[in-house]
C-alpha angles and dihedrals in degrees: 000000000000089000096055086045094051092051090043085065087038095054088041089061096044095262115147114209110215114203112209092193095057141348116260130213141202090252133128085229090053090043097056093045083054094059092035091056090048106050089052086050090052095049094047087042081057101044084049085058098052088044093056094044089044090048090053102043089049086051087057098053089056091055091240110141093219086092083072104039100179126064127227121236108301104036144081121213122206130185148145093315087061092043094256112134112200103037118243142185117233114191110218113230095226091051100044096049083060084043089055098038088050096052084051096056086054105046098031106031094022096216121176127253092258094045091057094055095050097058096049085048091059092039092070099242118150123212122242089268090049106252117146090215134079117209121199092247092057094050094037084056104046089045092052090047101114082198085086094066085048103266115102108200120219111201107033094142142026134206119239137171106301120259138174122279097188149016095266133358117276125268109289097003130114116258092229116051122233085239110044097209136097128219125235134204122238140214113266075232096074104043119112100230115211131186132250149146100317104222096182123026112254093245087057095042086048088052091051090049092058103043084060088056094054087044087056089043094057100033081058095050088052096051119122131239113237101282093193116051098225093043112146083007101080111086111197109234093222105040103022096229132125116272109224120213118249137200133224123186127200146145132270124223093267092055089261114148112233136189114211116187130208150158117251120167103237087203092096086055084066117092092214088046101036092103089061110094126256123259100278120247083249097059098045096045086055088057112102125177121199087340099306122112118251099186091113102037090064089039092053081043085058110044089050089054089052094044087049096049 
């Protein structure tokens, strides 16, 4: 169905599908083949997709590491394309030395995940792909990888039917994934554990564990509570985006320190966004928080971005 869909949108914007195998006319009987054709091609793309899950699963049982297919940092793997029966991991020296030093920011000097990632950042050190920067999901990951204490684990998510995350897609994203599904987590429980080169012993992994969990115990008991009362409701008209609250302080005439709140759209801060216009005067006068007018202080925000610029 997704075929006929797909030249449906092609024929609606003038593009014309040329079929190499056969020529295809503009007939109810050519029509129906097409549909038929792809709704065969749908169910054994589908059937493709079980035997291989089935294949792997049934590898892992085994405790062969060609279920995986692919090594962590850290690690090589090596398997029948590179003439290795059966398939193996390799650590790399380099990369396991970051993995235990890592490990050792975290249970000795219990740094955070972002603070991890920020002092491998300034040390210089590039990811396997090359990039100069960490990012926290690359080091979350690496840190909850039970491969590290020598037991890949086989089964740690499932697909499921796709849902949103979130209130609206991210910025720049598109609102409907390539790959309508959504992972799920699963139970320790159910993973097929396989064994592999330990980089850290399982009494220092299991420290490390615990002190994440603390940072995410006490990163949970600092968070604020929503300081602006439309805060993740305000969509910006131009971009689309939410519109955050800010928060400009002054003095009054008599020396007294004052807080004013409004609603500005960040989008024009962006360099890829700053030829979209600015939120009008209209807009940002009819913005009220907690029954106070915030008109002036987004017209005093604005004139001091103008004046700055």
């Amino acid at each position: 169905m997704h075929q006929v869909l797909l030249l449906e949108e092609f024929a609606r914007v003038g593009v014309r599908v040329v079929f190499l195998n056969q020529a295809q006319q503009q007939t109810p009987e050519d029509e129906l083949l097409l549909q038929v054709q792809g709704v065969i091609a749908e169910n054994e793309r589908a059937k493709i997709m079980e035997r291989v899950r089935r294949g792997r699963r049934h590898a892992a049982r085994l405790g062969s590491l060609s279920a995986l297919a692919h090594a962590p940092y850290g690690y090589r793997y090596f398997g029948p394309a590179q003439g290795v029966d059966p398939p193996r991991y390799e650590v790399v020296l380099d990369e396991a030395g970051v993995v235990r030093q890592m490990f050792e920011w975290v249970g000795r000097d219990r740094l955070s995940i972002g603070a991890v990632a920020r002092r491998l950042t300034a040390a210089g050190v590039p990811t396997r792909t090359g990039k100069p920067r960490w990012d926290r999901g690359t080091v979350g990951a690496l840190l909850h990888n039970p491969a590290y204490k020598g037991e890949a684990a086989y089964g740690r998510t499932r697909s499921g039917p796709w849902q949103r995350q979130t209130l609206r897609p991210l910025r720049g994203k598109s609102a409907h994934p390539r790959q309508p599904a959504t992972s799920h987590r699963v139970a320790p429980t159910d993973w097929l554990t396989l064994a592999v080169p330990p980089l850290v012993e399982s009494g220092h992994f299991a420290a490390v564990q615990e002190q994440l969990r603390e940072n995410q115990r006490r990163a949970r008991a600092h968070v604020r509570r929503a300081r602006h009362l439309l805060q993740g409701l305000l969509v910006c008209g131009n971009c689309g985006y939410a519109i955050p609250g800010s928060t400009v302080s002054y003095r009054t005439k008599d020396g007294y320190r004052q807080q004013r709140r409004y609603y500005r759209c960040r989008g024009r801060d962006a360099p890829a966004l700053r030829r979209r216009p600015p939120l009008s005067h209209s807009a940002a006068g009819g913005l009220t928080h907690r029954g106070g007018d915030l008109g002036r202080g987004a017209r005093r925000a604005r004139r001091s971005d103008s004046s700055g610029s």
